[in-house]
N, C-alpha and C positions, 0 to 999 in steps of 0.2 A: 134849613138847608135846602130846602126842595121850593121855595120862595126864588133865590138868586138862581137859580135854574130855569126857571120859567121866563123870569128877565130877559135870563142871556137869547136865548129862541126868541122870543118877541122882537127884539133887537133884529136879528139875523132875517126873520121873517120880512121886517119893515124894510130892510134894506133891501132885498131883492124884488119889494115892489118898486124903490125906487127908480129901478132906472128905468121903469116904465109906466111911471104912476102919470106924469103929463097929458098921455097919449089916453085923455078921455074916452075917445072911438072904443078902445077895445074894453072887450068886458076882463071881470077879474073875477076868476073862480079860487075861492079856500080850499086847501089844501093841509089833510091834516098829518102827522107822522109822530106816531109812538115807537122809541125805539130808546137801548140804553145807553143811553149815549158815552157813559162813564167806561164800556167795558170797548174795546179795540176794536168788535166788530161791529157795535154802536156807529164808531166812530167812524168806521168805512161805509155802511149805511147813511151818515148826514152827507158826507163827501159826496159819496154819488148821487142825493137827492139832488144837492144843492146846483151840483153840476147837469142834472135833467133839469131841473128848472129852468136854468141861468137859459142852457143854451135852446129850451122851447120858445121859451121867451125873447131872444136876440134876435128867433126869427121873424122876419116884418111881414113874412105873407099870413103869419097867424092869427086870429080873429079873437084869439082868447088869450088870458094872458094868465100864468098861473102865480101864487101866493102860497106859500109854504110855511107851516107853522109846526115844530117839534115839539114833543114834550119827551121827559127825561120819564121812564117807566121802573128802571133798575130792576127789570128784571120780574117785579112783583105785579102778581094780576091785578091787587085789588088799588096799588097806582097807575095801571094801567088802564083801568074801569074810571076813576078819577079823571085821568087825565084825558078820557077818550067824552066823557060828559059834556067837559070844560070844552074842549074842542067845539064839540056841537050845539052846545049851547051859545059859549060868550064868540067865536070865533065862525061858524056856522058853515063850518068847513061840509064840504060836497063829497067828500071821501077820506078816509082815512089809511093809511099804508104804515105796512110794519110790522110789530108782533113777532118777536123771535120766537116765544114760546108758546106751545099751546094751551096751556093755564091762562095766560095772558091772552091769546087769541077768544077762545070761549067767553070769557067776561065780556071783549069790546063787541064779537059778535051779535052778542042779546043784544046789548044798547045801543048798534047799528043797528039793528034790524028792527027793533022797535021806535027810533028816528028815519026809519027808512033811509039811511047810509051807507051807502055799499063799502064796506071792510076787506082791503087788500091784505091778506095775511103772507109771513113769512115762514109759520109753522103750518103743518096738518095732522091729521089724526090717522089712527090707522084705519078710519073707515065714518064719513062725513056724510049726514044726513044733509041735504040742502032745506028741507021740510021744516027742520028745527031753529037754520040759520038762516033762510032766503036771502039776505042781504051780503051773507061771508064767501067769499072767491079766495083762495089760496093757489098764491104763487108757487108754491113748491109742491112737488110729487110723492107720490106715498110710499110706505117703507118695504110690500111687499117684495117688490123687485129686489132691492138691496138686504132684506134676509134670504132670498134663493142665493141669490150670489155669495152671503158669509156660508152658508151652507155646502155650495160647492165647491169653496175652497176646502172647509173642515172635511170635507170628504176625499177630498184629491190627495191630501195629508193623512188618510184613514186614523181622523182622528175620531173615538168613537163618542169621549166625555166630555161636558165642557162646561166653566162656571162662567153663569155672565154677573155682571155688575151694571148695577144702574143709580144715576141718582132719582129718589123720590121724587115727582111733582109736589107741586102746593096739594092737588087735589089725592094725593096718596095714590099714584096708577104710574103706568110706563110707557102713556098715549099709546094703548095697542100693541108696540114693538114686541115685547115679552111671548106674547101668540102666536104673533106671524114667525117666530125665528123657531119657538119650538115646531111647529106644523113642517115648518123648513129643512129642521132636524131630522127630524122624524119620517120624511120621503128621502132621506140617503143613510137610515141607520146610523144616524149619532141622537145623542140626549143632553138635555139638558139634567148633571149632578147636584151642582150646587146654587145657589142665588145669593150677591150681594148687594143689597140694597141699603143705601147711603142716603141720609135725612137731607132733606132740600138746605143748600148751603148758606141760605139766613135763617136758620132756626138752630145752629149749633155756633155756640162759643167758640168752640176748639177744635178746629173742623182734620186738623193735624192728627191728635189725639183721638178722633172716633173713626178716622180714615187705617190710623193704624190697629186699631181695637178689631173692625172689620176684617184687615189682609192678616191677623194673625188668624186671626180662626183657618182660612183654607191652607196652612199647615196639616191639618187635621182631613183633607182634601185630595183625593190622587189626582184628579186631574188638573195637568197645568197647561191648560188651553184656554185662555180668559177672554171674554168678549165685552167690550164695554159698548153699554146697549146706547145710553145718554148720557150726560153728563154738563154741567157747566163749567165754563172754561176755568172760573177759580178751582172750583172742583178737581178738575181734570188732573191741572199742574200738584194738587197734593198728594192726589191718587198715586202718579207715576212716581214722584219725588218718593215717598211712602215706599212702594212696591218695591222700587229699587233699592231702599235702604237697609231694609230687611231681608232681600234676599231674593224676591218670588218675578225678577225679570232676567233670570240665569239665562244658559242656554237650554237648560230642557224645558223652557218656559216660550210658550208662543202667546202675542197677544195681538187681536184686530181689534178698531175702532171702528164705528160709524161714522156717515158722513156728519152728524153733528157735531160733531168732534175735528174728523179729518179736513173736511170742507173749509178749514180756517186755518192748514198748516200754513198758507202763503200768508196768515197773517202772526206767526206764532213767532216769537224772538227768540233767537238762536239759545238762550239757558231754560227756556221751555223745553224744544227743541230736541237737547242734549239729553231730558230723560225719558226720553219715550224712542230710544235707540232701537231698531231689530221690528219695533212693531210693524202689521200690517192695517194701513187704511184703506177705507172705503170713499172718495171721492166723487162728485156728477162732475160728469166730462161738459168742457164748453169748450168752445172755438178759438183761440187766440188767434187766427191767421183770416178772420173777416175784417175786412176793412173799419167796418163801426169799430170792434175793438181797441186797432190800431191807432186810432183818433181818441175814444175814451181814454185807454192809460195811457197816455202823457198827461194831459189832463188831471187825471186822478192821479198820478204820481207825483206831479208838480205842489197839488192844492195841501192833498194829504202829507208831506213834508211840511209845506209850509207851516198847516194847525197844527201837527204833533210834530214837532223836531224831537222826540223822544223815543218815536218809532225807529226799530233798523231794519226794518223788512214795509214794505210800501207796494208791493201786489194787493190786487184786491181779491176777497173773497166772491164765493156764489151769491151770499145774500146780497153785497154790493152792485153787483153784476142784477141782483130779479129788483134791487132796490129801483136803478136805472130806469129798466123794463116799464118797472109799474108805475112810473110820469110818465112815459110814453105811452103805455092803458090807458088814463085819462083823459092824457089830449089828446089822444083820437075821440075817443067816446063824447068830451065834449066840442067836439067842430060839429055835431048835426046841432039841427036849428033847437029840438025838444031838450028839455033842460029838467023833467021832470025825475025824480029820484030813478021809477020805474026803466022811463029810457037810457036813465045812461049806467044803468045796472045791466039793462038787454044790450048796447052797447059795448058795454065793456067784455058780456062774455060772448059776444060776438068777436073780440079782435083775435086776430088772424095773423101773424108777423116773426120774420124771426128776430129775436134780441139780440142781447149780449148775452143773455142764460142761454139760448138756445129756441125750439119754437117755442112760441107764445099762440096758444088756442085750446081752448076751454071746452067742458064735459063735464056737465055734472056737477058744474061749480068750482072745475080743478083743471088741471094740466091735463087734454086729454092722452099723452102720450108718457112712457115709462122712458126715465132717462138714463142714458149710456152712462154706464159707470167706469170709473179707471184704478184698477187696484197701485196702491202707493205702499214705498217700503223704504222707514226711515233709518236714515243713513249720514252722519255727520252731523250737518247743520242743516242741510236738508232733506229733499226724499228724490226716489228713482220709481220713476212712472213705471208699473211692470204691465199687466194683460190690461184688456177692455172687457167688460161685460158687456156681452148686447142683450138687449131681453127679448128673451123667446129663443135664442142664439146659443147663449152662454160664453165660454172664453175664449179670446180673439187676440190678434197680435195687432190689428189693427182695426179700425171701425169697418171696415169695408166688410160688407155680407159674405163674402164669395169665399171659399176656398182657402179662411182660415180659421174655421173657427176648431175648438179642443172640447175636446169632455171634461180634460182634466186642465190643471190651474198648471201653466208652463212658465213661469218667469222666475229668474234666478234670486233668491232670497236671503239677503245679509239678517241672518240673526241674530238674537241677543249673544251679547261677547262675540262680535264678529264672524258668528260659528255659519259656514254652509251647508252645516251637517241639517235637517230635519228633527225639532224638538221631537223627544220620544211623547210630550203632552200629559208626561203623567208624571208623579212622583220617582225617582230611583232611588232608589235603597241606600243608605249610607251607615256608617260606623255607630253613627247616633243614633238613626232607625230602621236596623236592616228590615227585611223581608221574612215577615213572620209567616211561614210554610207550615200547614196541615200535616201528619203523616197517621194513617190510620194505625191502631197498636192492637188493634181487635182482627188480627187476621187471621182467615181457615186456613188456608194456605201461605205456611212461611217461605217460599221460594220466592215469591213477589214484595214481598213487607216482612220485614220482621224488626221488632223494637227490644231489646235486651236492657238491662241494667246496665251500665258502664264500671268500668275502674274506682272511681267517684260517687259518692253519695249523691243525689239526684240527677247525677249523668246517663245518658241515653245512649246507644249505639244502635245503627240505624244500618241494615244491612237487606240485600235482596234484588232483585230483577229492574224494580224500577228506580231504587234508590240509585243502583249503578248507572241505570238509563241518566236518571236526573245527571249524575256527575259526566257523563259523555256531553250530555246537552250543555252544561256550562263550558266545555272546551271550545263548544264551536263557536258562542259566542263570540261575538267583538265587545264586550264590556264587559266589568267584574261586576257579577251580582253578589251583592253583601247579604247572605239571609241567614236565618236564625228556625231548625226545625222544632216542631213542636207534637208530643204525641197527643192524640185523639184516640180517646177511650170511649167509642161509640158508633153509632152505624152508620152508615155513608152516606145516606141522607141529611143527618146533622152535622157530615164534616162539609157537606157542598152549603147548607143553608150558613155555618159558620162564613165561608167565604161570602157567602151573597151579604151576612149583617157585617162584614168587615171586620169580624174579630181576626179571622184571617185574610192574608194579603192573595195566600194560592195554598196550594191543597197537591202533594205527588203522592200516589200510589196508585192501587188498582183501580182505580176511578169508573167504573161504567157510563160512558155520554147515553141519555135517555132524553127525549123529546122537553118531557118536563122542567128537567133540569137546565136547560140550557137556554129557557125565560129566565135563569137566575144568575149564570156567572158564563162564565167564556172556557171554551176548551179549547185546548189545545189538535192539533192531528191527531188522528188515533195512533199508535204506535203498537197495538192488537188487536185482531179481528175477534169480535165477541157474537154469540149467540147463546142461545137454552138447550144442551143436551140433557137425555134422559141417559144415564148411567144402573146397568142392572148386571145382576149374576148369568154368569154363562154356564153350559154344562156342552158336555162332547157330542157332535152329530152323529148320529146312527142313523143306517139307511139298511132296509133288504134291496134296495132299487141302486144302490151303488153303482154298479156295473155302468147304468146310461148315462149316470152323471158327465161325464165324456166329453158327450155331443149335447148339443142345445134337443130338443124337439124338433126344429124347423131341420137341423142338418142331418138327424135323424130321417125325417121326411125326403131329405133330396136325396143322401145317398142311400136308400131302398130305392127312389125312381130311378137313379143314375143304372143302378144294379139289374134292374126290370128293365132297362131300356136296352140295357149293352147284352140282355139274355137275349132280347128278341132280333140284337141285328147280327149274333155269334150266331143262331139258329137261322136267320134267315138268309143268310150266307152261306151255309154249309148243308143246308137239307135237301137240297137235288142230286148234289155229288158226293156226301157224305153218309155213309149207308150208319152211321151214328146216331144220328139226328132224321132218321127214317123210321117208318113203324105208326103205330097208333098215336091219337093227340098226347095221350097222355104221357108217353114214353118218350115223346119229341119233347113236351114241355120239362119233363123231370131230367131229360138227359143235358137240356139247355140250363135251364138252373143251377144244376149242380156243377156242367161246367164251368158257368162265371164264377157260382160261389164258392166253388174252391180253390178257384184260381188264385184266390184271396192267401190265401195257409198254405199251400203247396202246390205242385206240380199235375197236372193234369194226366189222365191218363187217355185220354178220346184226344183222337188224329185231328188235324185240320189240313183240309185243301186247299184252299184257296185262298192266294194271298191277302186279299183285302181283309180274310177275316184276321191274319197274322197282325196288320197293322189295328185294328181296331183291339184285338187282346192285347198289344204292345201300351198303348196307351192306359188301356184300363189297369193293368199289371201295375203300371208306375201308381195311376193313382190310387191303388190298392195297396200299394207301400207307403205311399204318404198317410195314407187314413188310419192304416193300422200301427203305424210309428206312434203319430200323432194319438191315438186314442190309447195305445200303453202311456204314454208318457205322461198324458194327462192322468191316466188313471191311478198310476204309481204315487202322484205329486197328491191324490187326492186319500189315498190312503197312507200315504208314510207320515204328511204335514198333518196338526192335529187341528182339526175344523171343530168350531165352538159357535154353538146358537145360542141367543138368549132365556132368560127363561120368561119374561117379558118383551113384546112388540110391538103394542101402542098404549098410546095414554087413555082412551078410551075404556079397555078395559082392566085399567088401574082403579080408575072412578069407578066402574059397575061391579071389582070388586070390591070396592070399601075398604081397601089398605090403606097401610100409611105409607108416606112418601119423606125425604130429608131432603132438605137443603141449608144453606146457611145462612141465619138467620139476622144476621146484618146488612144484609145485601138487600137489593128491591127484589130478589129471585121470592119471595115469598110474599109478597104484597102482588106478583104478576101470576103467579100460580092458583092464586085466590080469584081477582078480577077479570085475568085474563082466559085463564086455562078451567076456570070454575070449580077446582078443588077445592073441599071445604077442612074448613081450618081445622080442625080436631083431628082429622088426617094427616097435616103437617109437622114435619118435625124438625125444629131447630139442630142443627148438627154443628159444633163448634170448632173442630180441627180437621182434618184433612185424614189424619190418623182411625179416627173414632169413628168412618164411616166401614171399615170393614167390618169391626165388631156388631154395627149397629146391623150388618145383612147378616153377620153370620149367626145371631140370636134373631132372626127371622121379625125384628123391631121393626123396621122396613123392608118394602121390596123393592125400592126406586130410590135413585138421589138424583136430583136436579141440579146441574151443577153449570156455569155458565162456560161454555168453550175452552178458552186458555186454561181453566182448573180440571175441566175434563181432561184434558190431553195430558194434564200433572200425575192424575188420579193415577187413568189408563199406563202411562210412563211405568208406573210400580206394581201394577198389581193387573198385569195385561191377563195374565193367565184364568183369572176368578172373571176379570168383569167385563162388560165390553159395552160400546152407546148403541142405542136402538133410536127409532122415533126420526120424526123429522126435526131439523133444529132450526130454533127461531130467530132471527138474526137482530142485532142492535147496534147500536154506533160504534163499537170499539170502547179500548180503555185507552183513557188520555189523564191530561193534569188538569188543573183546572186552576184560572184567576177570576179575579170579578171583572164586570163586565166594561169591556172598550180598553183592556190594560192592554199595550201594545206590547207587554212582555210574554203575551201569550201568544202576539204574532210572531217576535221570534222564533221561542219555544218551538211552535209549529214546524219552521222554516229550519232549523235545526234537527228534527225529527228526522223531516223528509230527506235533510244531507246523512243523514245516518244510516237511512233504512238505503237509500243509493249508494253508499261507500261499503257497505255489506256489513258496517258495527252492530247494526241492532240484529243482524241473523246471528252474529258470531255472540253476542249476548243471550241470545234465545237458546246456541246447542251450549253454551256454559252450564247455563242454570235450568235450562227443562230434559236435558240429556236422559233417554232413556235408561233403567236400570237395567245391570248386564243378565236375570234373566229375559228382561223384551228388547236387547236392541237386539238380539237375533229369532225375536219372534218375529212371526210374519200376521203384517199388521193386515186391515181390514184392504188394504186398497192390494197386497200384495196374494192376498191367499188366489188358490187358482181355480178359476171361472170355468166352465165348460163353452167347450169349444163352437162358435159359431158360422154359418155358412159364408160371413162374410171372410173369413182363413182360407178358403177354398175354391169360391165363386169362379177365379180363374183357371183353375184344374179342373172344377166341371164342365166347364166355358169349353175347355179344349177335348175333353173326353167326349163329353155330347157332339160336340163339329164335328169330330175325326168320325164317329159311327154314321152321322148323317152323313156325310160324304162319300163315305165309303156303303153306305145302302143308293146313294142317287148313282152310284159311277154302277153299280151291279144291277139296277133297275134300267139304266141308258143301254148297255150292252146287251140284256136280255133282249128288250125290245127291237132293238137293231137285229138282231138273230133273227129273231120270230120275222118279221116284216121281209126280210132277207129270205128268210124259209119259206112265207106262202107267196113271193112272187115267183120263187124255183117251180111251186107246186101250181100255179095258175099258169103259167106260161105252158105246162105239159098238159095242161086239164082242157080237152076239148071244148066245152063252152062253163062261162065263169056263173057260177048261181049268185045271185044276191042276197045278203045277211043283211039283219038287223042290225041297229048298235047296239043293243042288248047283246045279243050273239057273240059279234067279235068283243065283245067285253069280256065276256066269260071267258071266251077261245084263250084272251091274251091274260084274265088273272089264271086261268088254270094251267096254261104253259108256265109262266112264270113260278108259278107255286112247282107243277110236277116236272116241267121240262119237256112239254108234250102237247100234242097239236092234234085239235078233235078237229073233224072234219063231218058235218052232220051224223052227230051221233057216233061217229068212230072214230077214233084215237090213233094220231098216226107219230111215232115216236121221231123225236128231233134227232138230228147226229149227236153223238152223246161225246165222242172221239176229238172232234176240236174242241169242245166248250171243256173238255179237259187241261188239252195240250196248251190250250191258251191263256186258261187262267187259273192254273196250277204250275204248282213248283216240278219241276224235271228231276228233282230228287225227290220226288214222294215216293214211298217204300207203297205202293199201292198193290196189291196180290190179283191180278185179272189174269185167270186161269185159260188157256187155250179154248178148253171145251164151253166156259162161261160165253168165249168171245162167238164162235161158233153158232151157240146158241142163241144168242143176241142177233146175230145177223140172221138167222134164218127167220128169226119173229119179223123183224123190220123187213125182210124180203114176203114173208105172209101178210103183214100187213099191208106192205106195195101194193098186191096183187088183190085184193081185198079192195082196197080203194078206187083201183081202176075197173074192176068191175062194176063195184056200185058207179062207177062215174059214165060207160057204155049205160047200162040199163036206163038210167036218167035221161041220159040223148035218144037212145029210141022212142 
């Protein structure tokens, strides 16, 4: 069979030297091409050799002439090794072009590079040594770029899971691709689940029959997000055919191809076509709007009909397009004069051009530039071009750099069964395999979980706080979820690691999200706030110090100074014309104090003169009433309500006494207690109901329970009056549900929660089932009992008592002085000649008026009018007794002391 094949090429070769075999002048370089010719893209690859020849050749200004010789490889490396020998040997071609796969590429590289033949390849690796291949140049671009881009879209989709499928190579590998998409994964939080890997398709009989062997198994599979990594094109059409037959390209099913795959839809006939509906491809963008192109396909559309009249699709592929390219490599390379292997190998990866693929210029032995990808989405008979990848960019509406590109993947997507909906990517539950759910049956606290026996022998009844939450959560859905509960008899730990080996689907109860746990399986929002309270007995507060409880210390501290300050400016107001506040220090100070302080409790019995002091008592008065209101009141709330201390206060000295502590023992609260908090185990005590903790304090078994948040405030709910939380509490993720990990049922879940806890259902579920008992819902909890009172209740009542006294000492300090200054110009303007004082001197002069109301005059004391500083700053109803013969007396001294003063003031002048 593979004899008439060779024929036929030899044939086809000879002829296109004829029409130039006359023209002795020019030279004729071999040209060799493996490719398989039997499969479509084969066949679009000879078309457009044939047609790069024809027309380098036609041209008359060219110096060389080229000879084109095929061989038929079908795909197989080691005819392709054969056929690439044959070549260099009997035919002694100058290069060879071609190589769809890389099985096939590696074989002809060695034995080009060991004939010193430079090897055009149509495949590449996911990472190409030139050291090993020196003579191998590869036409096409490597895969990294094209796994960021599958990647970005599984992520714009938050899809988290995803199984890829590949066909084997000859050599048992998946050229690198396998690597680079996990790595790909793995920088947007998805994974790769599961791996199909499909035997290379001539090494299986019944390629039907292992293709479907294969897609049964990921029934057994949540995720249905399928990447098909490689594949050949027989291959391809059995996979889809398959998939679809069975079931696994519904609509909750997404699947992308690679561009080895995609890159040949233009060549795929419409019943291919038809079962690979809804997918998305991965295609390399070319130019259709260059001129060169415009001229190739006619050409290749014309010829390619003519040799396949069986074709019904006549576009050409990428590889036909780098096929082109790579005669135009060569006749460049060969128009310089040197002909040596070495030159026209530095030649060739010198060229520099754009093609029909796009640029053409070499790095490394390859393309040095990553190519523009176009996401494709099959639809009919054919497909609808959606975004552009740019690399480095990411998703684009168009190739232009500027001002369009997205984070996320934005084209509109016909999925399988014509659905616009968004596959959920994962399995949904159906009648045949609902949603097998976790529910813990070992719980302290039945208010959140409880499991009962049912009506029915092996029947369950499933009741409490989160089972109702779960049933709220299913309304809000937009889907019916089919599940099936199931109890768990055992600790929480191996109901989350249950979900993580997949004996469970998800897991609802009191769930605690912890760091650990959430490498294993996916939570959902919390839907309660959790920490570590310390839970201990209380006994009643005694105090002999009672009474201050009131006031803080600090308000204690201001209102004595307030009290000190208002004594000193009542006294310093009324001690010149107040014969009350006159007498010894001592009798000034004790008659000032006890008039503020009992201004406080009653009515005063010492007179006041002087208005300013009226208004500075007026002020303090009020806030004398406020403070003492205010400090009954508090004091009454602090003795009638009954205030309860612990009989423990930190954890600290729990451990230095060596007590024992409970909690419950299913939970991780006992594994954190340990590791965490450093209690040692023979201390702790497993407590297994919620019930059993009061007995276990009131037989002095423990002196603590440890209980997590939500169970503390259950506890506390019934039994406020015995116990109450101490200690600081240590906070955790909340309790949620839990699935395994990337189920997008968890994102609903989530987004369901959150519509709950905003529509006010999950408060209205909290006061159902945590409702205080009727004797604590009129207890007074820890935030309501009453605090003693702080400065900051007040700050602006002392604000104003303090100002009103200051202001009222600066108005009676401005007046004084005004007097006195007024007084000794009267007495200098009569005083025959003026003596000069120190400042010292008139310092005193002016604190000792001030203070006595009286005016020394070296050494003697000359009394000021006493008679206006009354009349003026006193009330005209003051009941004031100023006896005739007082007044009498009074004037006679101040007329002695006249006469006194003016003597000494003669004596001085003489």
């Amino acid at each position: 069979m593979q004899r008439p094949c060779c024929i036929t090429f030899v044939f086809i070769s000879l002829f296109l030297v004829s029409s130039y075999g006359e023209e002795t002048d020019n030279k004729v370089t071999n040209i060799g091409a493996i490719i398989d010719v039997d499969s479509r893209i084969g066949k679009e690859e000879k078309t457009a050799l044939e047609i790069a020849v024809q027309s380098f050749n036609n041209n008359v200004s060219n110096n060389h002439k080229l000879s084109l010789y095929i061989q038929n490889s079908r795909r197989d490396p080691l005819l392709a090794a054969t056929a690439a020998k044959k070549l260099i040997e009997e035919q002694e071609v100058k290069a060879i072009i071609g190589l769809e796969t890389w099985e096939e590429a590696a074989l002809v590289a060695d034995i080009g590079s060991r004939a010193r033949v430079p090897v055009l390849s149509f495949a590449v690796p996911a990472i190409i040594t030139p050291t090993r291949w020196p003579f191998l140049v590869t036409m096409a671009n490597g895969d990294s770029e094209q796994m960021k881009c599958i990647a970005a879209t599984i992520s714009s989709f938050n899809w988290k899971r995803v199984v890829v499928i590949y066909e084997d190579d000859t050599f048992g590998g998946d050229s690198g691709k396998l690597a680079l998409l996990s790595e790909a994964l793995r920088d947007v939080g998805s994974e790769i689940e599961y791996r199909v890997v499909l035997p290379p398709l001539a090494s299986v009989s019944n390629p039907n029959e292992v293709v479907q062997d294969e897609l049964i198994k990921l029934f057994n599979v949540q995720s249905r997000v399928y990447i098909v990594l490689q594949s050949s094109l027989p291959m391809t059409i059995h996979l889809f055919e398959k998939a679809k037959e069975i079931g696994l390209t519904g609509r909750d099913s997404a699947w992308i191809i690679t561009d080895t795959i995609s890159n040949y839809f233009d060549s795929f006939n419409s019943s291919v076509i038809s079962s690979m509906q809804g997918i998305l491809g991965i295609k390399t963008y070319y130019d259709e709007g260059t001129n060169l192109y415009k001229t190739f396909y006619p050409q290749f559309r014309r010829t390619f009909r003519d040799e396949n009249p069986e074709e019904d699709n006549f576009q050409p592929s990428i590889n036909a397009l780098r096929a082109y390219d790579s005669i135009r490599i060569i006749k460049q390379a060969m128009d310089s004069d040197e002909n040596s292997p070495d030159s026209l190998l530095k030649n060739i990866l010198s060229s520099n051009f754009t093609g029909l693929s796009g640029e053409i210029h070499f790095q490394q032995h390859k393309l040095s530039h990553d190519p523009i990808l176009r996401i494709v989405n099959v639809i009919g008979k054919s497909y609808n071009e959606l975004d552009f990848w740019l690399p480095g960019i990411g998703f684009s509406k168009n190739i232009g750099y500027v001002g369009n590109k997205s984070a996320d993947f934005t084209g509109t997507v016909i999925w399988p069964d014509d659905s616009k909906l968004v596959p959920k990517g994962w399995a949904i539950p159906t009648n045949k395999k609902p949603m097998i759910i976790g529910v813990p049956a070992r719980t302290a606290f039945e208010k959140f979980v409880k499991v009962d026996d049912g009506k029915h022998p092996g029947q369950k009844k499933y009741d409490g706080f989160c089972i109702e939450l779960f049933y709220e959560v299913l309304t809000v859905l937009d889907y019916d979820l089919i599940y099936q509960f199931d109890p768990h008899n055992g600790t929480y730990d191996e109901l989350v690691h249950k979900v993580y080996n997949k004996t469970y689907d998800a897991a609802v109860g009191d769930i605690t999200i912890l760091a650990n746990r959430t490498t294993l399986v996916e939570f959902t929002q919390p839907y309660a706030a959790t920490g570590l309270s310390m839970i201990v007995p209380v006994k009643p507060e005694r105090s002999a110090w009672m009474f201050l409880k009131p006031f803080t210390t600090k308000m204690w501290l201001v209102t004595g100074s307030l009290l000190i300050y208002t004594m000193f400016i009542v006294w310093f107001l009324e001690h010149q014309s107040n014969p009350n506040f006159r007498g010894p220090w001592n009798n000034q100070i004790g008659t000032a104090l006890w008039f503020t302080f009992s201004s406080i409790f009653f009515a005063h019995r010492e007179k006041i003169y002087s208005n300013l002091t009226r208004v500075v008592v007026v002020v303090w008065l009020f806030v004398a009433l406020i403070l003492t209101s205010s400090y009954t009141a508090s004091l009454t709330s602090m003795l009638t309500v009954q205030r309860l201390e612990p009989n423990v206060t930190d954890i600290e000295s729990l451990k230095q006494s060596n007590v024992k502590i409970g909690c419950d023992g299913d939970s991780f609260v006992r594994t954190y207690l340990e590791d965490v908090l450093k209690f040692k185990s023979y201390n702790i005590e497993n407590v297994s109901s919620e019930y059993k903790y009061e007995g276990e304090f009131k037989s002095n078994h423990i002196a603590a329970a440890f209980l997590e948040l939500p169970y503390g405030k259950v506890f506390l709910n019934r039994y406020c009056k015995k116990f109450t939380t101490t200690a600081p509490t240590y906070i955790f993720g909340g309790l949620g549900f839990v699935f395994q990990k990337g189920s997008p049922i968890a994102r609903d879940f989530s987004r369901a929660i959150l519509k709950l806890s905003e529509d006010g259902t999950l408060m209205s579920l909290e006061q159902k089932w945590f409702a205080p008992s009727p004797e604590c819902s009129a207890n007074v909890t820890e935030e309501s009992k009453t605090n003693s009172l702080s400065i900051n209740s007040f700050l602006g009542l002392f604000l104003i008592s303090g100002a009103t006294s200051t202001v009222c000492l600066l108005l009676f300090l401005a007046y004084s002085l005004k007097r006195y200054w007024h007084h000794e110009e009267e007495n200098n303007a009569g005083n025959l000649s003026v003596v000069d004082e120190g400042v010292l001197i008139k310092a005193m002069r002016v604190a000792k008026y001030i203070y006595n109301g009286k005016i020394c005059v070296q050494g003697e004391v000359s009394a000021a009018p006493r008679v206006p500083d009354i009349y003026e700053w006193s009330s005209p109803t003051w009941d004031y007794d100023r006896s005739s013969s007082h007044i009498s007396m009074e004037n006679l001294e101040v007329k002695s002391q006249a006469e006194t003063e003016i003597g000494i003031q003669l004596q001085v002048h003489n």
